[in-house]
VOBA-1610 file (N, C-alpha, C; in pm, whole numbers, padded with zeros to 5 digits, always signed):
BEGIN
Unk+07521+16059+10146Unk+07652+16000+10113Unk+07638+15848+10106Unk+07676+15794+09995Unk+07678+15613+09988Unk+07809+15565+10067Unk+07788+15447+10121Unk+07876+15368+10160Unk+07975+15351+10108Unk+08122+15338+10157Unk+08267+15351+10092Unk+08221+15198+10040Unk+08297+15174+09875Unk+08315+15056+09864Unk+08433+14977+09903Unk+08474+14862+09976Unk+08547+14820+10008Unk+08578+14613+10019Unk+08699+14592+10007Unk+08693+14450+09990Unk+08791+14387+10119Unk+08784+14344+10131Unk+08858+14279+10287Unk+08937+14151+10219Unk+09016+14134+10271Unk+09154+14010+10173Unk+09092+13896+10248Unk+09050+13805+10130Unk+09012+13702+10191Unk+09099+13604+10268Unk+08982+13525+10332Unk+09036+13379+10452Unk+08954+13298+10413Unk+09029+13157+10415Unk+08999+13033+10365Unk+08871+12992+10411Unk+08782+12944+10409Unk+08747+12828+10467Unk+08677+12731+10393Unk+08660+12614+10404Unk+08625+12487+10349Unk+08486+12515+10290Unk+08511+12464+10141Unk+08371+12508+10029Unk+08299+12364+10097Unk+08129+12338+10077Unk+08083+12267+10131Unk+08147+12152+10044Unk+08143+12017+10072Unk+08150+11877+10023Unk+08326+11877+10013Unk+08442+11942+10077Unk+08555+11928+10116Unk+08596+11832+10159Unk+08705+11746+10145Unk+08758+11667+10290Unk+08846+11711+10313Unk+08917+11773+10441Unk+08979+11811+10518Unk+09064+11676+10555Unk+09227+11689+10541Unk+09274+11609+10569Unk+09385+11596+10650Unk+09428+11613+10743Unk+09515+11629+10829Unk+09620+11493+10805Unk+09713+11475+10776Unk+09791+11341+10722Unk+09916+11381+10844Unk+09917+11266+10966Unk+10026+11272+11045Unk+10141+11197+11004Unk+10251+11223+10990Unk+10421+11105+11008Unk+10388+11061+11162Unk+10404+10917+11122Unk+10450+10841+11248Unk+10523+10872+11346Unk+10488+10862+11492Unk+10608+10904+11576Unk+10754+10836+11524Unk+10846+10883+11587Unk+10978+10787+11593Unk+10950+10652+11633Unk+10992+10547+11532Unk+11007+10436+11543Unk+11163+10356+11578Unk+11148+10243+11622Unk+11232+10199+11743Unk+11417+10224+11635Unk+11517+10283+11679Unk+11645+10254+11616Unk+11662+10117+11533Unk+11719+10132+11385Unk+11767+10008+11377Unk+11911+09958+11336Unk+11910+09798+11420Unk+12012+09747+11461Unk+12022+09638+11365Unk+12134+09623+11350Unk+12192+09493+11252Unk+12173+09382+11346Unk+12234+09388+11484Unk+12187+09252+11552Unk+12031+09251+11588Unk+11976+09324+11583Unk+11821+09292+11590Unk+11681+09360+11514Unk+11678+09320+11377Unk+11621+09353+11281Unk+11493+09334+11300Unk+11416+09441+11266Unk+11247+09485+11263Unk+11216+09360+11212Unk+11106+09314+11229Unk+11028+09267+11153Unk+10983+09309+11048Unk+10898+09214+10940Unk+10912+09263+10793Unk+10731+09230+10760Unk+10653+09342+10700Unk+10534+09297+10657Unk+10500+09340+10486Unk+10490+09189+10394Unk+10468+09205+10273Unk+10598+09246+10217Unk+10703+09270+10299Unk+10834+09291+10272Unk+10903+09440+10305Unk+10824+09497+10375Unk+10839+09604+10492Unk+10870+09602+10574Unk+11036+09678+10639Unk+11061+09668+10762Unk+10936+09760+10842Unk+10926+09680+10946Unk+10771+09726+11025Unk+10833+09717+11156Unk+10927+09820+11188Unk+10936+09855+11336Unk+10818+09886+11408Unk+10833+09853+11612Unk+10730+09941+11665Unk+10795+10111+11687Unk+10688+10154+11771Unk+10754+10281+11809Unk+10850+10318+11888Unk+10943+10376+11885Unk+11081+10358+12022Unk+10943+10441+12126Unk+11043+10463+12283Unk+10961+10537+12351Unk+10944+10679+12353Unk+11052+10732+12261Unk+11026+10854+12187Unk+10923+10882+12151Unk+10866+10786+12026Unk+10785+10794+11936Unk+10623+10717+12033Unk+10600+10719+12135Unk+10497+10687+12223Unk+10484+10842+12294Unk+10571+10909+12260Unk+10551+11008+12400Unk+10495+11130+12279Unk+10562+11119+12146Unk+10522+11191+12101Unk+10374+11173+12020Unk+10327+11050+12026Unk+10174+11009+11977Unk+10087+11041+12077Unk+10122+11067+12211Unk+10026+11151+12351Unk+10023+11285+12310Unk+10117+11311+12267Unk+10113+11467+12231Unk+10043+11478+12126Unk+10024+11391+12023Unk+09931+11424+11901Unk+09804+11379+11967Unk+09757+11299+12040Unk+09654+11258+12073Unk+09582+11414+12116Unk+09671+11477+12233Unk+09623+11595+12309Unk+09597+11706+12211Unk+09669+11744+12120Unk+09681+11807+12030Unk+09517+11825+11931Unk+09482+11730+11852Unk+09374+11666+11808Unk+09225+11635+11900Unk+09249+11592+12016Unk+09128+11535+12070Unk+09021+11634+12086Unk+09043+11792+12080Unk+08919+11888+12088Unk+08910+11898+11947Unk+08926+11834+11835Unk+08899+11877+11747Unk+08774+11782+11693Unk+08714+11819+11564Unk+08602+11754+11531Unk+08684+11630+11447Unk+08677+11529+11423Unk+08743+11416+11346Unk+08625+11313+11286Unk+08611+11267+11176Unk+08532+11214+11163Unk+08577+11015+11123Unk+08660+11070+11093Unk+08760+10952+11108Unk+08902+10917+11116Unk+08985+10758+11103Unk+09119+10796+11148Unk+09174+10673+11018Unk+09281+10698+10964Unk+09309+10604+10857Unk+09467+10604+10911Unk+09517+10453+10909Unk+09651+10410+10939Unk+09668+10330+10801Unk+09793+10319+10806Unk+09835+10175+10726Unk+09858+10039+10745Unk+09919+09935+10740Unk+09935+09820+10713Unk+10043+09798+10836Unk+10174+09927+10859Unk+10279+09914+10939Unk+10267+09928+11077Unk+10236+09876+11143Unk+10225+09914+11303Unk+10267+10014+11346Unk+10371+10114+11295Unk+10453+10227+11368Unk+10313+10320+11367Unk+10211+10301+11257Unk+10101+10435+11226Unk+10009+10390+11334Unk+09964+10260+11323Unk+09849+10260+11401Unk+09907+10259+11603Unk+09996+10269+11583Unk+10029+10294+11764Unk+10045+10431+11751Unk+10073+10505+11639Unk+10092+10612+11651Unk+09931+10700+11670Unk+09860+10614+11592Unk+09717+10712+11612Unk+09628+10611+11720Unk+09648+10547+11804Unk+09599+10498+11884Unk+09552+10583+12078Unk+09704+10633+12098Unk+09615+10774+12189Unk+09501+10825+12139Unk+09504+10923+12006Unk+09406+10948+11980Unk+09248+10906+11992Unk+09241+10738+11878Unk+09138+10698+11881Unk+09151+10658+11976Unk+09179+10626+12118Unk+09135+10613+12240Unk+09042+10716+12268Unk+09052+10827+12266Unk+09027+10964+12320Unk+08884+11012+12274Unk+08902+10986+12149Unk+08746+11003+12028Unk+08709+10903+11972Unk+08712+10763+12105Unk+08636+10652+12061Unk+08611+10592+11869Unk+08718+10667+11814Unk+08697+10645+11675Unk+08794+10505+11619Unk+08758+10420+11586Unk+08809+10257+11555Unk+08916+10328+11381Unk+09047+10286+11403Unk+09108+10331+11292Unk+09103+10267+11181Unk+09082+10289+11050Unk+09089+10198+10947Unk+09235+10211+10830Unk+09236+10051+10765Unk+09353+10058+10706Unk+09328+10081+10571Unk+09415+10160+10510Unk+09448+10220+10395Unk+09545+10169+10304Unk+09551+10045+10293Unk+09723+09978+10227Unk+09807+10028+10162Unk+09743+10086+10026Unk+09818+10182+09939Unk+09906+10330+10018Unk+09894+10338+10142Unk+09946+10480+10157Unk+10044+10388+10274Unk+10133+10268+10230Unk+10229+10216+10301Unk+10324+10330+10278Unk+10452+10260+10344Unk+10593+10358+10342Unk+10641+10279+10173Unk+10703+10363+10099Unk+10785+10353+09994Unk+10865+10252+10029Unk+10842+10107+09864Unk+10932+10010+09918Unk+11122+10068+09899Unk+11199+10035+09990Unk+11268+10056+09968Unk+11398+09955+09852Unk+11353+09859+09868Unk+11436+09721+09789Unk+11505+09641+09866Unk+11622+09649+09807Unk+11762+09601+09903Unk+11781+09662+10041Unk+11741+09818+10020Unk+11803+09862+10177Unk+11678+09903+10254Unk+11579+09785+10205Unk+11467+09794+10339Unk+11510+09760+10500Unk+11506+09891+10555Unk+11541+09817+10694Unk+11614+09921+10793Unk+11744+09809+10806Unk+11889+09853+10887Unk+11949+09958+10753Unk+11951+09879+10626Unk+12031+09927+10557Unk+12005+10059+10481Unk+11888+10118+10503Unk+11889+10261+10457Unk+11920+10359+10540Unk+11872+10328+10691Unk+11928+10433+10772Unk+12116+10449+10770Unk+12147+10297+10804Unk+12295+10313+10800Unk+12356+10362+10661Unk+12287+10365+10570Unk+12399+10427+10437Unk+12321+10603+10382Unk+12243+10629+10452Unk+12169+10754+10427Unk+12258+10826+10542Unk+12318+10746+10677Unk+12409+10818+10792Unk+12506+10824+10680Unk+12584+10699+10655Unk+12730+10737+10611Unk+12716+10822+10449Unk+12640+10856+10425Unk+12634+10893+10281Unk+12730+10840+10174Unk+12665+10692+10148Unk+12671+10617+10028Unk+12679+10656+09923Unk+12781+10683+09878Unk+12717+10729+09717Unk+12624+10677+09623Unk+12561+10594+09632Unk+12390+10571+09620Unk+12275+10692+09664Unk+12314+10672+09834Unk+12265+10758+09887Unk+12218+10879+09842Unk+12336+10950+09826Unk+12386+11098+09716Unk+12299+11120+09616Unk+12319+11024+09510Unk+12254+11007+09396Unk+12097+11026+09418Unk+12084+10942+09524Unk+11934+10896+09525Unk+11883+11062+09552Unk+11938+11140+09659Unk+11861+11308+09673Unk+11936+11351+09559Unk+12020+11346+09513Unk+12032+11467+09383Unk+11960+11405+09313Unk+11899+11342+09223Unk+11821+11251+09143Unk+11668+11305+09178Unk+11644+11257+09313Unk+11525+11301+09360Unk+11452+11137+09283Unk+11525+11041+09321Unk+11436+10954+09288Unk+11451+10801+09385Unk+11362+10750+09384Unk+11398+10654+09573Unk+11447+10517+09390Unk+11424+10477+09300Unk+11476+10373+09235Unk+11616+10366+09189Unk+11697+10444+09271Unk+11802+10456+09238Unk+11860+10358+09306Unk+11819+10341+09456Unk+11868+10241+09526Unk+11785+10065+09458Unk+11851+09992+09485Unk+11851+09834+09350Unk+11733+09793+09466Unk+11580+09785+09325Unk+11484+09686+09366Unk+11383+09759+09446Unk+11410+09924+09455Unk+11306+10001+09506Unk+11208+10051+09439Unk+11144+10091+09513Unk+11033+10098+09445Unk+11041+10277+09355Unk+10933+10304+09216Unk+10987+10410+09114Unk+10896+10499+09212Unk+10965+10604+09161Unk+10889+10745+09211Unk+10725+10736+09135Unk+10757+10688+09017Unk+10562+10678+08976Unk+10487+10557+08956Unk+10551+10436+09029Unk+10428+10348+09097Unk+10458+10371+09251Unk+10472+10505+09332Unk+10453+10545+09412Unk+10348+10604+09456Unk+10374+10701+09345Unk+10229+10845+09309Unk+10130+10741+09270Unk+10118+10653+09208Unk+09960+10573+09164Unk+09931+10537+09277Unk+10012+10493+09382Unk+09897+10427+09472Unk+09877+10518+09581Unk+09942+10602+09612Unk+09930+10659+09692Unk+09838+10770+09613Unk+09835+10809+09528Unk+09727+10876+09464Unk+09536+10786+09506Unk+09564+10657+09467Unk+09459+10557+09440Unk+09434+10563+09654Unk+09496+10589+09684Unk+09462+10560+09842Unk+09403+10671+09895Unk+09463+10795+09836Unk+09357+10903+09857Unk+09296+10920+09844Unk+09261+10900+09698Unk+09134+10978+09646Unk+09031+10830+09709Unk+09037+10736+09757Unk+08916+10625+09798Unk+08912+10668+09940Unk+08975+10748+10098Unk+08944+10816+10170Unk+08874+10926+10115Unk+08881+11030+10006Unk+08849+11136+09987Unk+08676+11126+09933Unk+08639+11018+09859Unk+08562+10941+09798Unk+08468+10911+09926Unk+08500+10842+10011Unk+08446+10814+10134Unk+08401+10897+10264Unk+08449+11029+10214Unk+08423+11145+10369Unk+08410+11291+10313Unk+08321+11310+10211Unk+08286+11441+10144Unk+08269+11500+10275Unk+08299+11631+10280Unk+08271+11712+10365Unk+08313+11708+10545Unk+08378+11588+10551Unk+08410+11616+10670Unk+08587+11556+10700Unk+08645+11597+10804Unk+08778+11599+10825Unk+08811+11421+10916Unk+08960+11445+10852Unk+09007+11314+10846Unk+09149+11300+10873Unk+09157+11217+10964Unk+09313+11209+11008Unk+09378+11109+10965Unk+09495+11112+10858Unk+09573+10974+10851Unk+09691+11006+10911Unk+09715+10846+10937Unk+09889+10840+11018Unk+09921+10772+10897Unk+10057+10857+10864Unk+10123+10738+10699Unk+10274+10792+10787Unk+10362+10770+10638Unk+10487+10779+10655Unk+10582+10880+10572Unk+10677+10930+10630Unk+10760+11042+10556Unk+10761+11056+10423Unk+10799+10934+10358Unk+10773+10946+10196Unk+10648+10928+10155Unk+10591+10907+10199Unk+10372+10872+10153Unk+10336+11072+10162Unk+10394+11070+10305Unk+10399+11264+10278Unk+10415+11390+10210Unk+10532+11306+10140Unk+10600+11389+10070Unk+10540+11364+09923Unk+10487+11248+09867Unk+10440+11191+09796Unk+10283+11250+09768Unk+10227+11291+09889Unk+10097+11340+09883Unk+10114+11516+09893Unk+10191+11571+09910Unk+10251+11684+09872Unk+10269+11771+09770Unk+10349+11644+09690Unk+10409+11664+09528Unk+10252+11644+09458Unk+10153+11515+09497Unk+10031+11527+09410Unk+09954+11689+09403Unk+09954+11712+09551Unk+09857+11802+09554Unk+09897+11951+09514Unk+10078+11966+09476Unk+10100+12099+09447Unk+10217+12103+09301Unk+10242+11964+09249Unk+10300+11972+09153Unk+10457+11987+09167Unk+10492+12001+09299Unk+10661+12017+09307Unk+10709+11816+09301Unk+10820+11809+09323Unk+10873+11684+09355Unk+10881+11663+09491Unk+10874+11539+09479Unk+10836+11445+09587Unk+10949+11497+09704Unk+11037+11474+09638Unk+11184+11508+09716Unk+11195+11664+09773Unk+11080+11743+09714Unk+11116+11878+09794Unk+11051+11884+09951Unk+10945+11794+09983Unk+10887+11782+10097Unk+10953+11626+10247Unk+11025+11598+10167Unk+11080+11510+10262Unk+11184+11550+10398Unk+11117+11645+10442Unk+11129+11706+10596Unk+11012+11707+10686Unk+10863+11597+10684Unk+10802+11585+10741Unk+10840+11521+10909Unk+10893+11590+10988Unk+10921+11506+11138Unk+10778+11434+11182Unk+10873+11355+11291Unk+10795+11257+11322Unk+10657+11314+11403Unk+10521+11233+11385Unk+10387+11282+11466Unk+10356+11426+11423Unk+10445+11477+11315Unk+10398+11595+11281Unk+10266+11622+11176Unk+10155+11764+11128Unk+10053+11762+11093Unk+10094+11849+10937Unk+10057+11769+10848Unk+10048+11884+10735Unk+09888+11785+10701Unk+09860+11925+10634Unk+09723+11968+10592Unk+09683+11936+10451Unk+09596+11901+10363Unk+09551+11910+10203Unk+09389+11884+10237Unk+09302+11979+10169Unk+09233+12001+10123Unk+09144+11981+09991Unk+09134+11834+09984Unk+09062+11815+09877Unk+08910+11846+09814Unk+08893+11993+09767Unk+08819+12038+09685Unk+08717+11959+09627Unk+08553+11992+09632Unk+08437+11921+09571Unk+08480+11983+09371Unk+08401+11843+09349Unk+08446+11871+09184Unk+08390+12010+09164Unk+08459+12085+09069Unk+08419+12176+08990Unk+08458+12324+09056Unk+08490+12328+09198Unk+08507+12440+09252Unk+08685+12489+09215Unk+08647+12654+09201Unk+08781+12671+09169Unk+08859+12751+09260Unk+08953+12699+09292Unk+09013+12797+09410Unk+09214+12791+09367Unk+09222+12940+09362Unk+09381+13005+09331Unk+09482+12907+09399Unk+09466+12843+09480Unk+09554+12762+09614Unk+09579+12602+09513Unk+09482+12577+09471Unk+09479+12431+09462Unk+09557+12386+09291Unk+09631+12254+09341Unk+09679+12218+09277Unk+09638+12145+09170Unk+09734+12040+09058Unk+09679+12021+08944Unk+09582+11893+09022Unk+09568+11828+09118Unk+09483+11750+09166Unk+09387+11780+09180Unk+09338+11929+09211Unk+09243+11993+09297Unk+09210+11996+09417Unk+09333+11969+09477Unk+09402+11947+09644Unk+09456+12079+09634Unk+09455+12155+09773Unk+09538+12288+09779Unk+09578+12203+09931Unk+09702+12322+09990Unk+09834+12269+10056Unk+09757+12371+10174Unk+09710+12324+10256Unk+09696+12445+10418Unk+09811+12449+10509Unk+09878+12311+10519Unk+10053+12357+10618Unk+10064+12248+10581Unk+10247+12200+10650Unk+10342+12105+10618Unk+10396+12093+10760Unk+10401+12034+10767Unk+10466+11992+10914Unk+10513+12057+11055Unk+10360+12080+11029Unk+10339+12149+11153Unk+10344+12046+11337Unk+10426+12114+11393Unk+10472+12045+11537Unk+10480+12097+11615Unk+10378+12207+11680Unk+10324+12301+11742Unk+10332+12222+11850Unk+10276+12104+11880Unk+10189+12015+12027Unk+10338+11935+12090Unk+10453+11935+12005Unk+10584+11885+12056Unk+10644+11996+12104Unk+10631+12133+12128Unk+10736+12180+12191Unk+10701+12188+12300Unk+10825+12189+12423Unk+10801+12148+12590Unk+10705+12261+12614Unk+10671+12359+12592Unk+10593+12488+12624Unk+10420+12495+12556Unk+10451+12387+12461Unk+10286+12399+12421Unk+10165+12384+12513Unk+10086+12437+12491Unk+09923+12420+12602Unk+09864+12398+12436Unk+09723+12365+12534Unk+09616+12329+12392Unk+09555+12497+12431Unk+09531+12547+12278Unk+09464+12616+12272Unk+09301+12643+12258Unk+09209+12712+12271Unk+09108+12702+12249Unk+09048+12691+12124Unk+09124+12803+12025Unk+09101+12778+11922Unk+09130+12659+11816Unk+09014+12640+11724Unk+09040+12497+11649Unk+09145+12545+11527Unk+09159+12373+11455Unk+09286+12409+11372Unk+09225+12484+11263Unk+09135+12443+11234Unk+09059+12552+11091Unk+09036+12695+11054
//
């Protein structure tokens, strides 16, 4: 009698010369106040982290530190690099900056003034999610000299770490932004990344073809994943891969 033929449903795992990319949102950064306005870099409100957003960068630190990392990429804004700083404490790994994968300029309501009119829902505001476009608000920056640089910031990490995994700390819209590259939806359908949370992309060695991956040749492994924030989490043994 010959052996039954049979096929088992496949499971992922990383074709050789991959980079594995784990892209964190910043913890919560400090409230903002009209009487006491963030500081501004290159014309970025550049809050620090409230103490929220410290308690929840220990938790990403713990979360991450059994894992293999080969490096750590922040941006330009201080909220990322305090945010991945537990970490590279932990795995002695020195973080580097990535400029292009800043937060989306906002224009006029860099600051105080987007949180307060995104609360009261501005009719700007409105516009700006039904639209699905951040230039709606006056002097912001377009949805596609968004995607160029934040495209151009990836692919020069991705360029730089064939085959091995990589942690950036960016920001909610850089997220959502690297989302839409890697699966073709709009930008605006992923802008529920919480804070210190982990979504995943997988950038593919040239030429390999895989059903998952998008018109980039990035496929999507999770989205905002926040497993290591709930009061009940333990680290598990098993790795994230």
């Amino acid at each position: 009698m010959t052996e039954r033929e049979e096929y088992r449903q496949y499971r992922f795992s990383l074709p050789e010369g991959a980079t594995d990319l784990l892209i964190v949102r910043h913890g919560e950064s400090a409230p903002a106040r009209p009487d006491a306005p963030a500081p501004t870099v290159d014309g970025h409100g550049d809050p620090a982290l409230a103490p929220e957003g410290r308690e929840q960068a220990e938790k990403l630190g713990e979360r991450l530190a059994h894992e293999h990392i080969d490096a750590i990429y922040v941006t330009t804004l201080r909220r990322t690099a305090e945010t991945a700083a537990p970490l590279a404490k932990r795995l002695g790994i020195e973080p580097r900056v990535e400029p292009d994968l800043r937060e989306v300029y906002l224009g006029e309501w860099e600051g105080f003034a987007f949180r307060k009119y995104v609360a009261e829902r501005h009719p700007l505001a409105l516009k700006m999610f039904a639209e699905k476009r951040w230039d709606v608000i006056p002097g912001a920056e377009s949805n596609e000299a968004l995607a160029t640089r934040v495209r151009a910031g990836l692919e020069r990490i991705i360029a730089a770490h064939p085959g091995q995994r990589v942690v950036v700390v960016a920001h909610g819209g850089v997220i959502g932004q690297c989302m839409s590259l890697a699966t073709g939806a709009p930008t605006f359908n992923f802008m529920g990344a919480d804070n210190a949370s982990i979504s995943q992309i997988v950038a593919l060695p040239a030429g390999f073809i895989s059903a998952g991956s998008g018109p980039s040749g990035w496929t999507v492994r999770r989205f905002n994943d926040t497993a290591h924030l709930d009061p009940v989490f333990s680290i598990a043994s098993e790795p994230l891969t």
